[in-house]
N, C-alpha and C positions, 0 to 999 in steps of 0.2 A: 620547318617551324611547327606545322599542325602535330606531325611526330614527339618533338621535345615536347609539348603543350599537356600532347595528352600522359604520355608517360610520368609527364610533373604529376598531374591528377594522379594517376592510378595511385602512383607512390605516396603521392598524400593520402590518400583515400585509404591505403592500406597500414601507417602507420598510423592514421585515425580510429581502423577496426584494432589493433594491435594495442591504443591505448584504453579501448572502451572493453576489449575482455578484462584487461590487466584492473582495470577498475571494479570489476563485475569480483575478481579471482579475489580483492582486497577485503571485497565486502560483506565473502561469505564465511563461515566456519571453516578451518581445515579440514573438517572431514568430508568438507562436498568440492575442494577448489580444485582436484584432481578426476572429479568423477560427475560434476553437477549436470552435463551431457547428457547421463546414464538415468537419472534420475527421470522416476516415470509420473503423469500427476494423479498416483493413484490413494485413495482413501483406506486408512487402517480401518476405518468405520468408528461410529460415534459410542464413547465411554459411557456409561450410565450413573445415576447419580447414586452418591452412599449417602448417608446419614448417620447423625452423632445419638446420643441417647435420648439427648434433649429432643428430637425433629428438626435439627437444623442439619441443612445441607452439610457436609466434611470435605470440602473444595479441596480438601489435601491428601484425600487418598484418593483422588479420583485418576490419578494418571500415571500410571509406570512408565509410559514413551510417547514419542507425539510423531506425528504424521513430517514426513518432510516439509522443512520450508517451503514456501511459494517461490521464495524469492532465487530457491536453489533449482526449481521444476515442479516441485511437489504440488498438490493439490491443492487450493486457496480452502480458508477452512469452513467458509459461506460457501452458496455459489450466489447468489445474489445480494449485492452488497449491502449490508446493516447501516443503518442513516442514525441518528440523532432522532429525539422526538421536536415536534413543530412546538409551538410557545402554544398555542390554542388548543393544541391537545393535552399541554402540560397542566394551563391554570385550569382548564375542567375536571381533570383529575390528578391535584397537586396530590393528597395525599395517599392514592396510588403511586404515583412518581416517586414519592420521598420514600417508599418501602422497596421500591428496585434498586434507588440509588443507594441506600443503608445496604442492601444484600449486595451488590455488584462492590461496592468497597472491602466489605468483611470477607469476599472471596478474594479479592486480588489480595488484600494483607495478608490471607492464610498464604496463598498459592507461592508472592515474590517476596513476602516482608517490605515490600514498598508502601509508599505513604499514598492512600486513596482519599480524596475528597471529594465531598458535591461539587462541583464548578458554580464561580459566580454566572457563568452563560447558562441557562437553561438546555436540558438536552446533553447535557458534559458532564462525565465526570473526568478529574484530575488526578494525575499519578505523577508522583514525585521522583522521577529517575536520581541515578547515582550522578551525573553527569549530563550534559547537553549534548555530550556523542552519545551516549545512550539514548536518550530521545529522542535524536535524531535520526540513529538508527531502526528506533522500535517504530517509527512514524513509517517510515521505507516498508518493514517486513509487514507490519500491519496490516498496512491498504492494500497490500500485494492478497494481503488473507481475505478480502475482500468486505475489513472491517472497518468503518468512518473512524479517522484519527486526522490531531493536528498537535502542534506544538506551538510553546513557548517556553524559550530559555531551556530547562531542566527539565521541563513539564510536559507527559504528552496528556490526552484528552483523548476520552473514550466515550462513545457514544450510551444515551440511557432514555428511557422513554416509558410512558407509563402503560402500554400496551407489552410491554416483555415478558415475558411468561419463566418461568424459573429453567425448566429443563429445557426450554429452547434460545430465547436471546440474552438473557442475563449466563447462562452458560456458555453462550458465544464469546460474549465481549470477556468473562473471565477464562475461557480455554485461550483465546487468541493472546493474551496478555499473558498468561502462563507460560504458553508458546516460546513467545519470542522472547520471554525474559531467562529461560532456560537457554535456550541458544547462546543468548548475548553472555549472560553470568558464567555458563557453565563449561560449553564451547569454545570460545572466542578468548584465546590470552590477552594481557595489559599491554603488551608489545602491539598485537593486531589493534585494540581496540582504540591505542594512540595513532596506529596509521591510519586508521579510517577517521578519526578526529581530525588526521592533515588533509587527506583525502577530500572529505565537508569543506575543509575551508578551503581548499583549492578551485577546487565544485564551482563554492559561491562565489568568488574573485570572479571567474570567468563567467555568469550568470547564474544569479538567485534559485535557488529551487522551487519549479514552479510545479503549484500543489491549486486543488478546486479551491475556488473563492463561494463562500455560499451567497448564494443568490435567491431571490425572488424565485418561486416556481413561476408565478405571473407575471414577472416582469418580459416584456416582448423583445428586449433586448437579451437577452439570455440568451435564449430560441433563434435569433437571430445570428449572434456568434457561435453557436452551435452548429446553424447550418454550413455557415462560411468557414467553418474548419472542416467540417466533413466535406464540402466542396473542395477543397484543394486537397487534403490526403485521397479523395478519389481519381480528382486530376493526375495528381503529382507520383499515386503507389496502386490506381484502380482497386482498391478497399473499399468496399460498398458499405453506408453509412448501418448499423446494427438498430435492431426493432429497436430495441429496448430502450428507451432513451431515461435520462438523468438532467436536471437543471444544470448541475455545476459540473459533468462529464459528456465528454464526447466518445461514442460507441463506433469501432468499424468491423467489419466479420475479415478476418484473416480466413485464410484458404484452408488451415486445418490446428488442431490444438498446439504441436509442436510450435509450428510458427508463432502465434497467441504467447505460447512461453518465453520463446527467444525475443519478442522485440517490448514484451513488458518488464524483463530482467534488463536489457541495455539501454531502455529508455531512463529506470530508474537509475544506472550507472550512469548516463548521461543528465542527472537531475530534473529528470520529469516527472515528476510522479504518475504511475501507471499500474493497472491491473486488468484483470480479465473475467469472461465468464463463460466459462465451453470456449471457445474459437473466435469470440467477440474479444480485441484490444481497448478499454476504454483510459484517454486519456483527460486531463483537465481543461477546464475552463476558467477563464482567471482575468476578466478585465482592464485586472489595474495592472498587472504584469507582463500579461500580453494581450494588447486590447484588440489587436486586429486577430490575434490568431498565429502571426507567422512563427514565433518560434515553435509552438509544439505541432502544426503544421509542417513547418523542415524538420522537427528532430522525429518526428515517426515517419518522412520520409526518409531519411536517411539511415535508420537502422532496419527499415523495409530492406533499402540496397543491400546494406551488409548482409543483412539475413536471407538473402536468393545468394550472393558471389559465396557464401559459408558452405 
């Protein structure tokens, strides 16, 4: 009986890894789904800016090729994640704010021809994707780049804030948006782009995708579900909880960068949103979704397993 019991498991367990590649393989470009293994997470290094006659930036000659996805192994294209700005630093310096967000718009129009606007949220701006698999997708490879994004509907939402300096964060938020919309557009055929459409809604039938809920930085219950997920992924995969901590993310140091790759690519195939920093996994925090913890607690356990039996 303990015999059949266990074997039942393993054979589960292994037609479970067997669907969470086949999902990973769906979601990437063909030119990485044969080779994404290979792929190393190293930096072409940073473009510099050109200029038009006027002094305005020319966000469209700035890029002949871009850095491997994150989502494929490549290099996130932060290493420390870019936030939104707070409301208190926005109304002290609205009209600094209103000149990022004017510039971080007029770069994504040049870059995708997509439709950028202010967000009625403070801290957002709005891009109008072709479709809601598109957004959904760009919301996936984004955060992987280790840049704040959310979605609604058609819409994702990109972070802006009045501290952004031209050649450093407002060139973030439009290289990462350039990025992945070159993948998505240019890469990725309408045949693939409809089976990741079924994919998403498959995803969601079986549970929502669960993405950071913003929180309070002061609120004590934050900090508090934060400890209690890094309590059990330390129990449950011995992941020692990462310095670096975040409100609405939970940080663990994985044992070396490879590993850091492999379980923030299966977590997002598993609909968790996830990304990394060096060797540090950070996943979400999400009270209304999962207010104790356990789901993203089991699912970065359980692609810990996969990723040692791999």
């Amino acid at each position: 009986m303990i015999v059949t019991v266990t074997t039942d498991f393993l054979a589960a367990e292994g037609d479970a890894y067997a669907r969470l590649v086949l999902r990973l393989r769906t979601l990437l470009p063909p030119a990485y789904q044969d080779t994404y293994e290979r792929i190393q997470p190293t930096s072409m290094g940073s473009a510099g800016l050109k200029y038009a006659a006027d002094g305005s930036v020319a966000w469209d000659e700035i890029w002949g090729s871009f850095c491997d996805l994150a989502m494929a192994g490549g290099p996130p294209h932060k290493g420390l994640l870019l936030e939104p700005g707070r409301q208190d630093d926005i109304d002290a310096q609205f009209g600094r704010y209103d000149e990022v967000v004017e510039e971080i718009c007029r770069g994504i129009k040049m870059v995708t021809g997509l439709r950028p606007y202010a967000s009625p949220t403070p801290g957002w701006v709005s891009v109008t994707c072709h479709s809601d698999t598109m957004a959904e997708w760009l919301l996936r490879a984004i955060v992987m780049e280790n840049v704040a994004a959310r979605r609604a509907g058609g819409v994702v939402e990109l972070p802006a804030a009045p501290h952004f300096r031209l050649e450093k964060e407002i060139k973030n938020v439009i290289t990462v948006i350039a990025k992945t919309t070159h993948y998505w557009l240019g890469h990725m055929p309408p045949s693939q782009q409809r089976e990741i459409g079924d994919l998403f809604m498959r995803m969601g039938v079986e549970s929502p995708l669960l993405e950071p809920e913003t929180a309070d930085p002061t609120d004590p219950r934050s900090a508090r579900l934060r400890d209690v997920i890094a309590e059990r992924i330390d129990r449950d995969t011995g992941l020692r909880p990462a310095a670096r901590m975040y409100s609405d993310w939970v940080g663990v140091e994985c044992s070396d960068v490879a590993s850091a790759v492999w379980m923030m690519r299966a977590l997002v195939a598993s609909n968790v949103l996830a990304r990394r920093e060096e060797r540090a996994l950070f996943v979400p925090i999400n009270p209304s979704r999962d207010p104790h913890g356990a789901r993203v607690s089991a699912a970065v356990g359980t692609v810990h397993r996969f990723g040692v039996r791999s």
